[in-house]
PLY file of the C-alpha trace (Angstrom):
ply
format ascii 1.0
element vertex 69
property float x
property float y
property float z
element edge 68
property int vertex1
property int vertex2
end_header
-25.07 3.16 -5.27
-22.05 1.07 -7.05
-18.88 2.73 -7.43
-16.77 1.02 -10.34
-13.14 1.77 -9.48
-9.27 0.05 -9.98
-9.29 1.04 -6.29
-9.03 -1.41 -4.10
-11.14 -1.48 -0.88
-8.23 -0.75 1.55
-7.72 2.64 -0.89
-11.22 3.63 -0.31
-11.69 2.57 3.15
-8.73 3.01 4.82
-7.66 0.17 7.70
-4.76 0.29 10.32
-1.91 0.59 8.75
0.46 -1.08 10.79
-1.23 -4.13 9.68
0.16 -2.99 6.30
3.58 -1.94 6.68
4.84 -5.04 5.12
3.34 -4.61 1.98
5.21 -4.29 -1.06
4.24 -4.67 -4.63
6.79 -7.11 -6.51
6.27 -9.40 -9.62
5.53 -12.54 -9.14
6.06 -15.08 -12.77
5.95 -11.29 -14.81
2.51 -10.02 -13.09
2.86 -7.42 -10.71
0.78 -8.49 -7.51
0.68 -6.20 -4.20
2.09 -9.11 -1.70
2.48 -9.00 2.53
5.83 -9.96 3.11
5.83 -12.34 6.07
8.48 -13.36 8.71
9.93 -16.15 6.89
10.82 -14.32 3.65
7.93 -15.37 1.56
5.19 -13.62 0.15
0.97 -13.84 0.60
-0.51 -12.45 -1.99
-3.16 -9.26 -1.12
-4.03 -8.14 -4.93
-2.94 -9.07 -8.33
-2.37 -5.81 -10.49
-2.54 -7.06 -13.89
-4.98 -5.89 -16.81
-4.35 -9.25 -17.83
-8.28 -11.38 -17.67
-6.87 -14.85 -18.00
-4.51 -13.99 -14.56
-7.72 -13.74 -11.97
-8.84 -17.24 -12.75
-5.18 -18.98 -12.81
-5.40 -20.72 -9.52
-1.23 -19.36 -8.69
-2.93 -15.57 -8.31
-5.39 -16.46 -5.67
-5.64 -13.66 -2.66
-4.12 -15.73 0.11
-1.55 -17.70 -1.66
1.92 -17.88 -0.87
5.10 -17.62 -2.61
8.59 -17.47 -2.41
10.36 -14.48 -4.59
0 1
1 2
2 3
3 4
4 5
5 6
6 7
7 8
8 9
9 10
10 11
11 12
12 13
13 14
14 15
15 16
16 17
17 18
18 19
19 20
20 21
21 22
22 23
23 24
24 25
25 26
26 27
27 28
28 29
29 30
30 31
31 32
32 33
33 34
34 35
35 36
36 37
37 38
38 39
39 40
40 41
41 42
42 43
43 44
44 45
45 46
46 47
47 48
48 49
49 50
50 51
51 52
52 53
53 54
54 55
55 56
56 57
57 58
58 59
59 60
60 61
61 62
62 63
63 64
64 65
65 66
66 67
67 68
């Protein structure tokens, strides 16, 4: 079975959370993105949040990427 949802995995299928305690959802260029927040004040982004199409293939919004806010 296939469960279309805005969910993300970690919603459904909940991890440890202290590997999530630095998460924080910010904006990052006007697109709100859920983002770890690592040790040297930067951001990796986890999730982009926008209902925007074009934003999941600009290459900036990758999962993994890093930014500084």
């Amino acid at each position: 079975m296939v469960l279309y949802t805005p969910l993300s995995e970690v919603d459904i299928f909940p991890a440890d959370q202290t590997a999530y305690d630095n998460t924080v959802i910010t904006n990052y260029n006007q697109t709100p993105i859920k983002a770890l927040k690592l040790e040297n004040g930067s951001y990796q982004i986890i999730q982009v949040l926008s209902t925007d199409p074009s934003i999941y293939l600009h290459p900036d919004y990758q999962p993994g990427m890093q930014f500084n806010a």
